[in-house]
Structures are given as C-alpha cells and as structure tokens.
LUMNUKE-112937 format. One line per 3 residues: number of its first residue (from 1); for each residue x, z, y of N, C-alpha, C. Coordinates in steps of 0.02 Angstrom, whole numbers, plus 50000, padded with zeros to 5 digits. Atoms other than C-alpha are relative to their C-alpha. Layout:
N
NUM = X/Z/Y/X/Z/Y/X/Z/Y  ...
This chain:
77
1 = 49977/49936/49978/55176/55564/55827/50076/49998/50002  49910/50016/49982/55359/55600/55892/50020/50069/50010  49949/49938/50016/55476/55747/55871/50080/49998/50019
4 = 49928/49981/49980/55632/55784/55946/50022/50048/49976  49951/49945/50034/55782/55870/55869/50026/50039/50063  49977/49953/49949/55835/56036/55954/50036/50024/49980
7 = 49936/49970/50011/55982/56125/55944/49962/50086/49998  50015/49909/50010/55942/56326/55871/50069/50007/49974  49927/49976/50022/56128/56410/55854/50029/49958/49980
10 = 49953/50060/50030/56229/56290/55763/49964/49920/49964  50014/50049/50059/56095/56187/55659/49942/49944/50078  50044/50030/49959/55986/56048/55743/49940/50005/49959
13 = 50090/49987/50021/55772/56066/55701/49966/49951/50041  50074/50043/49982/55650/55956/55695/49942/50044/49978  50065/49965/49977/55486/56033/55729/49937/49986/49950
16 = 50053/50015/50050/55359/56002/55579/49913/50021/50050  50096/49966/49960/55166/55984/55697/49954/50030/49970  50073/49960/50042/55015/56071/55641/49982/49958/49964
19 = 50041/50031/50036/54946/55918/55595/50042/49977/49937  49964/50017/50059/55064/55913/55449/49994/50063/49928  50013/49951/50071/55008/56028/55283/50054/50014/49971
22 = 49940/49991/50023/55136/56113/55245/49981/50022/49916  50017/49982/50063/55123/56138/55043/50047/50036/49955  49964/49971/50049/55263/56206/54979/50055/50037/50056
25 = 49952/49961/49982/55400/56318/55035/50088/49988/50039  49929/50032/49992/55554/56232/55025/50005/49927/49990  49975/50066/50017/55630/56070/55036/50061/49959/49998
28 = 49936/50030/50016/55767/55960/55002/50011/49953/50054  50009/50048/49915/55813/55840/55158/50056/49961/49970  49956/50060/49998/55912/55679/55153/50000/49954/50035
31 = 49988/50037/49953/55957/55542/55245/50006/49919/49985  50009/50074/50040/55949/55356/55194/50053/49954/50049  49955/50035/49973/56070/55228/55248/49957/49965/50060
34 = 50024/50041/49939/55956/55160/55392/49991/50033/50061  50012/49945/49971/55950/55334/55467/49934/50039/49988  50069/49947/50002/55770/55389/55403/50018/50079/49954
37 = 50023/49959/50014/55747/55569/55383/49954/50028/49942  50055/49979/50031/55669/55622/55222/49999/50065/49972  49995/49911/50071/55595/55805/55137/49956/49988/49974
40 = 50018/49986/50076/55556/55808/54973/50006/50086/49979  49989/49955/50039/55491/55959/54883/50057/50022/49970  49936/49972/50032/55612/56070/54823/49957/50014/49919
43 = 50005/49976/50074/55604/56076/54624/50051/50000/49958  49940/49970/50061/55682/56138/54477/50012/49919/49958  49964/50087/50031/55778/55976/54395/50009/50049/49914
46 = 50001/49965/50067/55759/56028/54191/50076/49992/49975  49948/49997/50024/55914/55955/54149/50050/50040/50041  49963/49946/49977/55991/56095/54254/50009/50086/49980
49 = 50020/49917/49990/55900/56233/54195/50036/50001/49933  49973/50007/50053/55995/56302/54055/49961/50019/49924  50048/49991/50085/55842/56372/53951/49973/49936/49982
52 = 50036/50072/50030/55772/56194/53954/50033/49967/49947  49943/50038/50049/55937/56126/53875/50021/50047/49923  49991/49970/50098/55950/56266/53732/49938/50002/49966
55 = 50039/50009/50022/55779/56244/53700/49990/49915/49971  50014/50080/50015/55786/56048/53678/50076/49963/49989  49932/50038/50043/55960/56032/53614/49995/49963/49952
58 = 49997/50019/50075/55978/55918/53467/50033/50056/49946  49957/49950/50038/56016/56035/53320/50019/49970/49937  49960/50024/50077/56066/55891/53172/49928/49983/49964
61 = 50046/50025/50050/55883/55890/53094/49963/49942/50012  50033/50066/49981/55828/55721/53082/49928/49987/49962  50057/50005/50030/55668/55760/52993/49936/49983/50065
64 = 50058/50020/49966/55520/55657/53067/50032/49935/50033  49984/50063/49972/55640/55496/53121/49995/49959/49950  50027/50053/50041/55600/55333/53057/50093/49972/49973
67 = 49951/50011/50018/55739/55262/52954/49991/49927/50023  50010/50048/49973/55778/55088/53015/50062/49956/50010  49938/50053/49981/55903/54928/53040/50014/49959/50054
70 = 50002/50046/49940/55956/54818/53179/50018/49934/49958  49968/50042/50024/55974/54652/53123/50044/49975/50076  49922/50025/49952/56126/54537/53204/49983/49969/50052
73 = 50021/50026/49933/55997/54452/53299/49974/50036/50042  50041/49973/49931/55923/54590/53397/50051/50025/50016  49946/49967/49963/56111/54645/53463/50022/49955/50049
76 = 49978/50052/49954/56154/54600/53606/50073/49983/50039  49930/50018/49984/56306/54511/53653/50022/49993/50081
C-alpha cells in the first residue's frame, strides 16, 4: 500500500488507510536517518512524571539490601 504526503495549511499529512487499526489516540512521529517514517504510541515516560519520581525516590533506608564486597578481581580495569 502507498500514501502520498499532502500539503493541509502549513503541515504536510500522510493519510493513515482504513486498513490500518487505529488504537490509540496519539502519537509520537520520527524520522530515522534513512528517511523512514515512524509513529509510535504516545506514552507517559515515568521518569518524567513527577509523582513517579517522589514516589520512588531513594529516601537513605537501606533496610532489605544485602551487605556485600567486591573483591580486586571482579573490578574492572
């Protein structure tokens, strides 16, 4: 199947066919160094959201980590 870009007011559109399920709402669009066209779902990225990050901040309590050593041979040079 083949799709041509059209010019609507300022932006150019490509035409998404029927035979394509649309599932979600929004999407994110990019462009790849060879020229392909891609959309990806639009989603929420956690490390953006800011309740994710005050909910899963480190707060200092290290209760439940294993105590532990590196020896000299597992560092790597």
């Amino acid at each position: 199947m083949t799709v041509k870009i059209r010019r609507v007011g300022t932006s150019d559109v490509l035409t998404v066919p029927k035979s394509i399920k649309k599932r979600y709402k929004e999407y994110e669009v990019y462009q790849d160094r060879n020229g392909a066209i891609v959309y990806m779902p639009k989603r929420n990225n956690p490390f953006k959201n800011s309740e994710f990050i005050a909910k899963h901040l480190y707060d200092g309590d290290d209760t439940g980590f294993i105590d532990g050593e590196v020896r000299d041979d597992e560092l790597l040079h």
